[in-house]
C-alpha positions in Angstrom: 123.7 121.6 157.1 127.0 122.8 158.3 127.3 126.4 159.1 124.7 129.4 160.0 123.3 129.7 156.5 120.8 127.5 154.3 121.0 129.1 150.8 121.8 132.4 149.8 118.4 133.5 149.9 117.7 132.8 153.4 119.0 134.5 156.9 121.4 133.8 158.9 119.9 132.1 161.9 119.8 133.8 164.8 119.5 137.4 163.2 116.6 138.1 161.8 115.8 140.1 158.2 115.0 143.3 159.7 119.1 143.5 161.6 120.2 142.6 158.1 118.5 145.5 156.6 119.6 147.6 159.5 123.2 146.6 159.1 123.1 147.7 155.8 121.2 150.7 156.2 124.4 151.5 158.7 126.9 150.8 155.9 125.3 153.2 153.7 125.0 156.3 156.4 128.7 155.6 157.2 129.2 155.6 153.1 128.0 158.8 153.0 129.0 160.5 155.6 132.4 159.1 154.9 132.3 160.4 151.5 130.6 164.0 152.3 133.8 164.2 155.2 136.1 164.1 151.9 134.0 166.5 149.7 132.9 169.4 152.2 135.1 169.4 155.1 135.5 173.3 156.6 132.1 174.2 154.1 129.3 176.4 155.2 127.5 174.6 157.4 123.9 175.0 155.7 125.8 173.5 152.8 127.0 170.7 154.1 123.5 170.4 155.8 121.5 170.7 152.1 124.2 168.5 150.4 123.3 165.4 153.4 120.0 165.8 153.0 120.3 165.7 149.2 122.5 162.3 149.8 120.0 160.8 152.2 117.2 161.5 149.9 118.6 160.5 146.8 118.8 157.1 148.5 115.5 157.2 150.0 116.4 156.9 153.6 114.8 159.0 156.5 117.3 161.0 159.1 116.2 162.9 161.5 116.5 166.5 160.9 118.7 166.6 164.4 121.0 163.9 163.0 121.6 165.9 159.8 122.5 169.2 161.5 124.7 167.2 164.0 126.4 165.7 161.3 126.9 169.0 159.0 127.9 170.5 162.0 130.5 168.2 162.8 131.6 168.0 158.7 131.6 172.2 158.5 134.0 172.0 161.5 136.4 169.5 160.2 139.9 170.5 158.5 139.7 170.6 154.9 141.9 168.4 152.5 142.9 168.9 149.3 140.0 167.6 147.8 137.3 169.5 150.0 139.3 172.7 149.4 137.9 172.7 145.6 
């Protein structure tokens, strides 16, 4: 076999199934928090805070409730754009 991976279905060696998940579970935080940056920059911070925790459980993934204040925090204090101003 040349190469790090058998068949699709299988892992890449050396990194086992549970970084793979994790790796992916990264991509979608970033996703969203990405996406919520765009949409509700310079909001109310307890909206920014429901509309996260909306996100996260629409998708069925645990944050800590820390995390989700931290990040509405940081959104509610970022400079709107022309989108987020709507």
């Amino acid at each position: 076999m040349t190469g790090k991976r058998g068949t699709q279905d299988e892992p890449i060696q050396d990194e086992p199934i549970q970084d793979q998940h994790s790796q992916l579970d990264d991509a979608k935080v970033a996703g969203i928090l990405v996406q919520e940056e765009s949409d509700l920059a310079g909001h109310d911070e307890a909206h920014v805070l429901s509309a996260l925790r909306q996100r996260f459980t629409d998708i069925g993934m645990l944050i800590s409730e820390d995390t989700l204040q931290d990040h509405a925090h940081r959104i509610a204090t970022l400079k709107p754009n022309d989108f987020s101003k709507k």
